[in-house]
BAFI-3210 file (N, C-alpha, C; in Angstrom, 3 decimals, decimal comma, padded with zeros to 6 digits):
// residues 211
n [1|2|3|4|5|6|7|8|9|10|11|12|13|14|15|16|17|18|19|20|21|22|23|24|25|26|27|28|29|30|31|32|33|34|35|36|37|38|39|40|41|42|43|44|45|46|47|48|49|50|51|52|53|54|55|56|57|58|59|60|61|62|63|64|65|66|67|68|69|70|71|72|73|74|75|76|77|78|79|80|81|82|83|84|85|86|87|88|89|90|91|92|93|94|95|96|97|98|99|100|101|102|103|104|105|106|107|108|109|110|111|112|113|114|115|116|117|118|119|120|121|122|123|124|125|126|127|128|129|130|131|132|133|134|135|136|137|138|139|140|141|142|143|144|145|146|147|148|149|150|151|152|153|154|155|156|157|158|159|160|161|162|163|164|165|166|167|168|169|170|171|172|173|174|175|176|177|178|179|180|181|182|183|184|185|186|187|188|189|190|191|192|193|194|195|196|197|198|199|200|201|202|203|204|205|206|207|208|209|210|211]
n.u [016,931|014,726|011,331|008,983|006,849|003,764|000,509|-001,627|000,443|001,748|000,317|-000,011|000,362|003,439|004,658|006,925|006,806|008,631|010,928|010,155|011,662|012,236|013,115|015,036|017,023|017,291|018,777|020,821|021,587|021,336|022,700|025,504|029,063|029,247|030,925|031,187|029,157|026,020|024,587|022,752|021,165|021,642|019,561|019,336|017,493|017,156|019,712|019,290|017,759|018,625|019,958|018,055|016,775|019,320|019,858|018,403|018,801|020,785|022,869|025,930|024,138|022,538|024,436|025,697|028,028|028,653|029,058|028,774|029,730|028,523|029,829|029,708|030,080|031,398|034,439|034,801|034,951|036,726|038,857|038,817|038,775|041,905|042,674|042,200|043,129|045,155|043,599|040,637|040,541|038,991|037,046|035,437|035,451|034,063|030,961|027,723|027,197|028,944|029,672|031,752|032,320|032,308|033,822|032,666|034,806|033,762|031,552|030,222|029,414|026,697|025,403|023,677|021,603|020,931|020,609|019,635|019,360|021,848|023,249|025,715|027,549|028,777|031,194|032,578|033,599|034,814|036,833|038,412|040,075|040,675|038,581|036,282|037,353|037,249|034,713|033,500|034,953|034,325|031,188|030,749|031,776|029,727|027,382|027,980|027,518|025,197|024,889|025,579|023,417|021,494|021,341|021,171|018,462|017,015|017,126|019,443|022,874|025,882|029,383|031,633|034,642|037,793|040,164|041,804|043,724|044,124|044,998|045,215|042,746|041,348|042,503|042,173|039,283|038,313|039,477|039,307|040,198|038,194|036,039|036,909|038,126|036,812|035,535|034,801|032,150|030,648|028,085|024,780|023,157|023,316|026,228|027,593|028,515|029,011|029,428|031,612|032,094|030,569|032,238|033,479|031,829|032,120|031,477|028,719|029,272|031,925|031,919|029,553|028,843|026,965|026,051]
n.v [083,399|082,798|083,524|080,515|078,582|079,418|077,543|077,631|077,434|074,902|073,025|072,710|070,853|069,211|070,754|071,061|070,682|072,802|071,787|072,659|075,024|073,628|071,452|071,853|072,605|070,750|069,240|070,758|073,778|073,900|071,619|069,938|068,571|065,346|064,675|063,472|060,995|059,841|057,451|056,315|053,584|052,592|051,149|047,677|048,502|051,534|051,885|050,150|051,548|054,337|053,253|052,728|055,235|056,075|054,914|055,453|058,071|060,143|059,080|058,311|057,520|055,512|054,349|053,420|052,359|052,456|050,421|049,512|049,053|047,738|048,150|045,743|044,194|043,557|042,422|043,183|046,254|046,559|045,769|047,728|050,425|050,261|050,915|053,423|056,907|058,452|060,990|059,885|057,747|057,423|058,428|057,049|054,226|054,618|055,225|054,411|053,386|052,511|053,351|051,891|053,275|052,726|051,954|049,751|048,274|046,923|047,322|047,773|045,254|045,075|046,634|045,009|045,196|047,340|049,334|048,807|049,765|050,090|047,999|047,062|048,674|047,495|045,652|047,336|049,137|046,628|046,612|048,535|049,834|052,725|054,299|052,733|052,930|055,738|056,018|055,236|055,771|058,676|058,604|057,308|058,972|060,734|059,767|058,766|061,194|061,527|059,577|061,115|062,919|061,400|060,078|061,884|063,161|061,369|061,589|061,215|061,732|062,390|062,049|061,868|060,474|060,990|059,964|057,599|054,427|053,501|051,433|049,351|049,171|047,885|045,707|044,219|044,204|043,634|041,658|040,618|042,615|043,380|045,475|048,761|051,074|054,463|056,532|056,197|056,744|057,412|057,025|058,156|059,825|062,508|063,403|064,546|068,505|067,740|069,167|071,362|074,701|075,898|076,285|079,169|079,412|079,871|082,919|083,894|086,028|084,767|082,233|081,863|081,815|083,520|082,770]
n.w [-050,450|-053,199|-053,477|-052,826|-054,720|-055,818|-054,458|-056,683|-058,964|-058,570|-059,062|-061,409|-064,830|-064,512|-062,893|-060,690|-057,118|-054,882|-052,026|-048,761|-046,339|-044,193|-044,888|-046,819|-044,920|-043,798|-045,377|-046,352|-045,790|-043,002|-041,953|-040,679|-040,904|-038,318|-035,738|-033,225|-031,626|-030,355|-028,055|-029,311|-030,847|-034,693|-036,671|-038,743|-041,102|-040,821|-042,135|-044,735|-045,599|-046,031|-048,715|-050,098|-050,687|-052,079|-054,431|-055,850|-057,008|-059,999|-062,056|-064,774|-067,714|-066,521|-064,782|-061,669|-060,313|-057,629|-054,398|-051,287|-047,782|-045,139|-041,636|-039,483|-037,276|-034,196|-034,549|-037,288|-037,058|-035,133|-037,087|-039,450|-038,432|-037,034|-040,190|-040,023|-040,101|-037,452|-036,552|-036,757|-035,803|-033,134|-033,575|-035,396|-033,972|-032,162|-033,517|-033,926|-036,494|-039,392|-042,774|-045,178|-048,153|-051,172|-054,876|-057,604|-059,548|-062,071|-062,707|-064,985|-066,147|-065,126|-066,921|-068,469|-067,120|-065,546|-067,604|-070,031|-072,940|-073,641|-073,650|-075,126|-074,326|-072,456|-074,013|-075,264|-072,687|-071,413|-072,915|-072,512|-070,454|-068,985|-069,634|-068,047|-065,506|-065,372|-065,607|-063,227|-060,920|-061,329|-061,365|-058,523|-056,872|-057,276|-056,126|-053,683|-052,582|-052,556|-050,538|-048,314|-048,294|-048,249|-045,560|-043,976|-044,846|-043,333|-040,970|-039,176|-038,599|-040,700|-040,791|-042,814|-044,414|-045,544|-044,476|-044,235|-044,427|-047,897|-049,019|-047,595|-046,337|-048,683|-048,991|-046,679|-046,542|-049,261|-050,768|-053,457|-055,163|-056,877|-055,808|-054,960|-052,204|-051,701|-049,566|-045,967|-043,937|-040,776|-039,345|-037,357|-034,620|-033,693|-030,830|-027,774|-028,761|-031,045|-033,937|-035,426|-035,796|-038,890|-041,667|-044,094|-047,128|-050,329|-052,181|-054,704|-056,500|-056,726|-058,015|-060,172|-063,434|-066,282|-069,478]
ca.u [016,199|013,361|009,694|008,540|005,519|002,005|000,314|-001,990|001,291|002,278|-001,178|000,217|001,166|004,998|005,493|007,700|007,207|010,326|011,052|010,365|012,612|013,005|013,446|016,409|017,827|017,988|019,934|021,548|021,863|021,807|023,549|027,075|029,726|029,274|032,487|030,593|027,441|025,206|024,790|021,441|021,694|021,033|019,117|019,998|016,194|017,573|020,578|018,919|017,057|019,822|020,825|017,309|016,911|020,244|020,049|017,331|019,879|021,001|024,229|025,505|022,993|022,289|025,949|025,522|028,932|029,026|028,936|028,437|029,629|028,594|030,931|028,785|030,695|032,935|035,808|035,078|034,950|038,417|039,908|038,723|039,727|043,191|043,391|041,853|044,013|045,077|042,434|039,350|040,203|037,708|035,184|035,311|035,166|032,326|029,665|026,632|027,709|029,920|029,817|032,297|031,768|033,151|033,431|032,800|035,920|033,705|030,417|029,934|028,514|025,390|024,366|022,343|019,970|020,232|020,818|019,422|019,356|022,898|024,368|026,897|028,776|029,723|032,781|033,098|034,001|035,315|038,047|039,057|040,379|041,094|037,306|035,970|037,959|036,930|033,169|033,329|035,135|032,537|029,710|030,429|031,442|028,311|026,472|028,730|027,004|023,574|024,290|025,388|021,895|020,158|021,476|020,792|017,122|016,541|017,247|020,670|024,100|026,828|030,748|032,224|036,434|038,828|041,404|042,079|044,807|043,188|045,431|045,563|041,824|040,709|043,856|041,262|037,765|037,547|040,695|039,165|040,659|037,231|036,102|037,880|037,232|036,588|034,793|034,053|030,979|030,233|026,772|023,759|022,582|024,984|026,139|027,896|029,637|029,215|029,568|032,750|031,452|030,520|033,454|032,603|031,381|032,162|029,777|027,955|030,097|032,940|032,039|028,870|028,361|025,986|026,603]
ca.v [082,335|082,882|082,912|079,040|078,364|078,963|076,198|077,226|077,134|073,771|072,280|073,125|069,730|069,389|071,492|069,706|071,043|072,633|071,396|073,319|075,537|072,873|070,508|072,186|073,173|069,507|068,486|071,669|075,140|073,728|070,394|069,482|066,833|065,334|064,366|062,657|060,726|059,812|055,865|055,537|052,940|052,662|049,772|047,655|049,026|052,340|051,208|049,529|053,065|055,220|052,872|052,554|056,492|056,801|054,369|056,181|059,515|060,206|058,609|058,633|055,985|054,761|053,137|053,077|051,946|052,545|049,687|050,062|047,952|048,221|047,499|046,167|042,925|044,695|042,598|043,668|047,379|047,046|046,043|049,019|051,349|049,881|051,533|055,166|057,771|058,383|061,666|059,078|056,168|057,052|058,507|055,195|053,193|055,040|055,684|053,589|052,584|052,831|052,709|051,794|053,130|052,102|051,542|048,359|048,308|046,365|047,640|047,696|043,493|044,844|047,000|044,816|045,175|048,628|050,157|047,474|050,212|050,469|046,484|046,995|049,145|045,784|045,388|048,872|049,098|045,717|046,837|049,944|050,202|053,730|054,383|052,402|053,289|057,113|056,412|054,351|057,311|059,957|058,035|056,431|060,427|061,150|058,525|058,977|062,843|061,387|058,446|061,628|063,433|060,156|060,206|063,014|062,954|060,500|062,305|060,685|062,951|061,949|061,909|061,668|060,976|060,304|060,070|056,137|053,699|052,776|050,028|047,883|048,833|047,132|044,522|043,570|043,758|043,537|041,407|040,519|043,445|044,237|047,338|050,082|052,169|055,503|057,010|056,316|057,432|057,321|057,703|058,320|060,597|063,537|063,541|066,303|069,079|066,881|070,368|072,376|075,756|075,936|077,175|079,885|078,900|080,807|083,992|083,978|086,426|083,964|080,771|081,545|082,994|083,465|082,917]
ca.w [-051,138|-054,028|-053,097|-053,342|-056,158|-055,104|-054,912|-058,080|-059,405|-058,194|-059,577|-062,908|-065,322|-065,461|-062,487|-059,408|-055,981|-054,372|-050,662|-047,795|-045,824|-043,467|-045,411|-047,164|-043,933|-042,981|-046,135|-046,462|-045,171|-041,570|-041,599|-040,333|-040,313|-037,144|-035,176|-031,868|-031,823|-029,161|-028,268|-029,846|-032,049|-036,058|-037,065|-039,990|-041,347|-041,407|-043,376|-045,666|-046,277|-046,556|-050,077|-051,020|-050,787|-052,922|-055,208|-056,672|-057,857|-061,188|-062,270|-066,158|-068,084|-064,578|-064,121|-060,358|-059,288|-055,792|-053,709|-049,632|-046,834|-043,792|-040,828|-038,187|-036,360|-033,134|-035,307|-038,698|-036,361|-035,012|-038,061|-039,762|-036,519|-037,312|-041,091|-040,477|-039,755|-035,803|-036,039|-037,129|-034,858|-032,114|-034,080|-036,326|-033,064|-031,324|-034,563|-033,788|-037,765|-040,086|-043,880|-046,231|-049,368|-052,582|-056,541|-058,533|-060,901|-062,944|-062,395|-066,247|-066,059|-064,678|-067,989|-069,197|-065,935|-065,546|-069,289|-071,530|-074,656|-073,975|-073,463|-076,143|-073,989|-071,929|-074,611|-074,898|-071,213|-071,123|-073,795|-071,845|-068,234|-068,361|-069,738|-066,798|-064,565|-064,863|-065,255|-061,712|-060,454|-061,289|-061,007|-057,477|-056,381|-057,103|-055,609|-052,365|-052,354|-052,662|-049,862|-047,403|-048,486|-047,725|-044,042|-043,364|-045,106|-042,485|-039,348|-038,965|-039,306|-041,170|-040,846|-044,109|-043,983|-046,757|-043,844|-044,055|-045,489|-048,814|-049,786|-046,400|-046,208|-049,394|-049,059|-045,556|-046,853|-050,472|-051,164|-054,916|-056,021|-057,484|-055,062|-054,247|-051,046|-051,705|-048,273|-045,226|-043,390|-039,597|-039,090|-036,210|-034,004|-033,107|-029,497|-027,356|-029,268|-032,591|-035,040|-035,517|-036,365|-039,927|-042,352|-044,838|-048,326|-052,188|-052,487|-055,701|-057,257|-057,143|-058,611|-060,717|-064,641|-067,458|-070,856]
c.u [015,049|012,439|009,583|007,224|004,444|001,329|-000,557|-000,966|001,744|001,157|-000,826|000,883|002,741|005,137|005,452|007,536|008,357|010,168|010,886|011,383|013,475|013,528|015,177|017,402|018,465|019,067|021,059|022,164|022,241|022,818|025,201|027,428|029,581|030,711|032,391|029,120|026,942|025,471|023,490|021,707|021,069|020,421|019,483|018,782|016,537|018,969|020,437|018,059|017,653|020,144|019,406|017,093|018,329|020,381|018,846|017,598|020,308|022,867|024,129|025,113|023,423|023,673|025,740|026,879|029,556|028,390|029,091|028,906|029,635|028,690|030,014|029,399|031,757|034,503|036,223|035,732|036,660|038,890|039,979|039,563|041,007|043,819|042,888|043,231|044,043|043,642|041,207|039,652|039,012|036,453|034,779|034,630|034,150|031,360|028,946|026,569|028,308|029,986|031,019|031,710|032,989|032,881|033,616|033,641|035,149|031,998|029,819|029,286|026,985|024,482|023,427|020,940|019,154|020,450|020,568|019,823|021,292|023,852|024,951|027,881|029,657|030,882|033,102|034,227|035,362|036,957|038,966|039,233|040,093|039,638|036,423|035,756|037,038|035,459|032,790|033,470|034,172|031,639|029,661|030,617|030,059|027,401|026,682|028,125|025,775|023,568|024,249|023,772|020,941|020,165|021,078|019,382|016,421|016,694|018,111|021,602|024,982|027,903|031,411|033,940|036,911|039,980|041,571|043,492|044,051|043,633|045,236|043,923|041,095|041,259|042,564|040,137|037,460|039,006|040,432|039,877|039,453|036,407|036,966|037,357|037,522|036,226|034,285|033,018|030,737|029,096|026,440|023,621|023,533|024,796|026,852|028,796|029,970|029,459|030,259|031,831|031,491|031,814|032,950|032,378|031,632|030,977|030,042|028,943|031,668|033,231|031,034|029,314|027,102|026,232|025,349]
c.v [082,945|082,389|081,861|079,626|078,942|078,072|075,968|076,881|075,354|072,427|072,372|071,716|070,353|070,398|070,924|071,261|071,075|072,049|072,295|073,976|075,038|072,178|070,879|072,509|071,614|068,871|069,093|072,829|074,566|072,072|069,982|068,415|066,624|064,508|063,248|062,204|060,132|058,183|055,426|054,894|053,134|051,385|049,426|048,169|049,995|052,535|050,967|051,007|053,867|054,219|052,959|053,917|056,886|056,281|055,274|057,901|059,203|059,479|058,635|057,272|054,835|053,498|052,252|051,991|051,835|051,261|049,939|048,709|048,235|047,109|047,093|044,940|043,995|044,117|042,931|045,870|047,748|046,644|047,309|050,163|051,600|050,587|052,801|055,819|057,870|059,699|060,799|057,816|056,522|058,050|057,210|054,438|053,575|055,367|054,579|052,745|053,339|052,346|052,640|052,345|052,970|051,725|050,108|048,741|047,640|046,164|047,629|046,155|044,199|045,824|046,492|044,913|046,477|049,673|049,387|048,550|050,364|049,321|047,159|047,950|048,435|045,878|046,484|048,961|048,112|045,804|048,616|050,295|051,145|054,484|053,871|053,114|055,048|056,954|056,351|055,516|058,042|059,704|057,636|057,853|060,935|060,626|058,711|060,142|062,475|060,272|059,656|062,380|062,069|060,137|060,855|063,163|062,129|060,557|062,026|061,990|061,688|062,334|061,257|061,638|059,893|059,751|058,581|055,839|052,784|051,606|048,898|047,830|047,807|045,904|043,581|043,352|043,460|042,866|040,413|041,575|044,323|045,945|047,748|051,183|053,677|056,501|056,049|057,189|057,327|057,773|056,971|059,827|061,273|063,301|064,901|067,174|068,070|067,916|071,139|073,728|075,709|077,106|077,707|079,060|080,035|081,729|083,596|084,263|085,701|082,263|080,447|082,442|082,629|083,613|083,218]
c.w [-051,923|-053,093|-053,970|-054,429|-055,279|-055,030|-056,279|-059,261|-059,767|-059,011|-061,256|-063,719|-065,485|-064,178|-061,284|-058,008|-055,047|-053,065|-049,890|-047,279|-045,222|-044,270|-046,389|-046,366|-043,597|-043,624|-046,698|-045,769|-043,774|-041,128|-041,419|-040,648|-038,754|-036,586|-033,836|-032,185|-030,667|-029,493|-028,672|-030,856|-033,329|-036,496|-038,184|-041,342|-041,709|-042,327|-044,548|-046,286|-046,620|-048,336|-050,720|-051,174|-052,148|-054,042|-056,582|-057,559|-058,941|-060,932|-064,063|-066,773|-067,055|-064,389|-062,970|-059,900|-058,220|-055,506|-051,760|-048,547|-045,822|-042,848|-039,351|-036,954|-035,432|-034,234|-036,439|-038,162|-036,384|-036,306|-038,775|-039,232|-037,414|-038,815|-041,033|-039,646|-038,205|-035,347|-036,388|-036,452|-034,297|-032,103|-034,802|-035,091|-032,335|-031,857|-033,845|-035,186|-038,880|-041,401|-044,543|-047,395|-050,528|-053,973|-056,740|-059,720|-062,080|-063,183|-063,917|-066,859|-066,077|-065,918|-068,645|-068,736|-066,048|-066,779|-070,355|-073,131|-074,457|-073,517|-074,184|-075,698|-073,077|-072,723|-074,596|-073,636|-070,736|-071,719|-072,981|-070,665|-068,131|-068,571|-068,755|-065,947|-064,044|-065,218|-063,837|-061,053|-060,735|-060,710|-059,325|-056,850|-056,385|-056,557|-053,929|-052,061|-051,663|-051,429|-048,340|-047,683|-047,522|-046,166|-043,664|-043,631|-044,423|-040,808|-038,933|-039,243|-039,556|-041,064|-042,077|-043,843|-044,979|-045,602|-043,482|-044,840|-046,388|-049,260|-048,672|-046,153|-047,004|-049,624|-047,700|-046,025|-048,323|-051,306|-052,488|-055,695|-056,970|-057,117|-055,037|-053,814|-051,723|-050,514|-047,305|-044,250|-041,881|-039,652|-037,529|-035,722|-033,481|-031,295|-029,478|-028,259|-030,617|-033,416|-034,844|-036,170|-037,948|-040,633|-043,356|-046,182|-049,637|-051,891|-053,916|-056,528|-057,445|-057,803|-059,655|-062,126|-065,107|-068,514|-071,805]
res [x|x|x|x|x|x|x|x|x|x|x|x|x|x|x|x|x|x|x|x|x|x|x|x|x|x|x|x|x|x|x|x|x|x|x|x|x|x|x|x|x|x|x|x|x|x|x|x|x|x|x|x|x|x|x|x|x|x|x|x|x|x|x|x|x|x|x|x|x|x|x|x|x|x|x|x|x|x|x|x|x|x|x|x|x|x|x|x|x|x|x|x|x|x|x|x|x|x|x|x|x|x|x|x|x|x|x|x|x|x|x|x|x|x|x|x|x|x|x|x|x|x|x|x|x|x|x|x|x|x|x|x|x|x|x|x|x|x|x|x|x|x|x|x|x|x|x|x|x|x|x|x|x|x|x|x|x|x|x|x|x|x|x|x|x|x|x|x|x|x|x|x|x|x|x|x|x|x|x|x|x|x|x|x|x|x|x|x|x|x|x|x|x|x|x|x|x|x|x|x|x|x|x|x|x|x|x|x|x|x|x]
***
């Protein structure tokens, strides 16, 4: 890691203080998927912080098509249960909570709130599925990055798993046809043996240049 700023440095207009060591350890270098979690519960307080924490990330001219649902009724629970894969049943069923996450197919309405200089891409949008379609995509990937950051920026671990049935899931909870699941999340507090040993990562010399 580079030596951080100094702080006469940091005192300087225009110049952003990096994060701590820890602090990068918690959202990075040291953080796992967790697989088990303890039975402390999550309040809906910290919930509600995890979106207000993410909502606040870059997206392109602030789209923000992720949408979030979180599964908190035991029968909204088991139904869920019922579409993840047989390895994510009984982590699904034993998180302290469990997000849904997901795109607004049609997340392009709300430009005039959050992109006023750019209403007029309403018809734009409106005239083009396949233009949509792949902003939602991007944008809600990215958003989905920034909601595991947020968990974790909050002393929580996260369980991230594509491993569901996406059609019978959104056929159950979002049967407008307007979302579409993308991730689920298990979050809280890791319990026993929650972290598979970390798997290696790209060195430098294989994924970076300079032009």
């Amino acid at each position: 890691m580079t030596d951080l700023a100094s702080p006469s440095e940091l005192d300087e207009p225009g110049i952003l203080s990096p994060l701590d060591d820890a602090v990068l350890a918690t959202l990075f270098t040291d953080a796992h998927t967790a697989n088990s979690f303890a039975d402390t519960p999550v309040t809906d307080a910290e919930l509600a912080q995890i979106w207000e924490l993410t909502r606040w990330a870059p997206t392109s001219a602030n789209f923000q098509p992720l949408r979030v649902l979180y599964v908190n009724s035991p029968e909204a629970r088991a139904k869920l249960v019922d579409h993840m894969s047989d390895g994510n049943k009984e982590k699904t069923a034993s998180a302290p909570a469990v997000a849904v996450l997901a795109l607004d197919s049609r997340f392009h309405v709300h430009l005039p709130t959050v992109f006023p200089a750019g209403v007029g891409l309403v018809d734009v949008f409106e005239g083009n599925d396949e233009m949509r379609s792949s902003a939602a995509e991007f944008n809600s990937a990215l958003q989905a990055g920034y909601f595991i950051l947020a968990v974790r920026a909050l002393g929580l671990a996260a369980g991230p798993m594509g491993g569901f049935d996406k059609a019978a899931l959104d056929a159950e909870f979002f049967d407008d046809g307007r979302w579409r699941s993308i991730l689920v999340v298990n979050i809280g507090h890791p319990g026993d043996d929650a972290f598979r040993d970390r798997l290696p990562r790209l060195e430098h010399s294989e994924v970076l240049r300079w032009a």
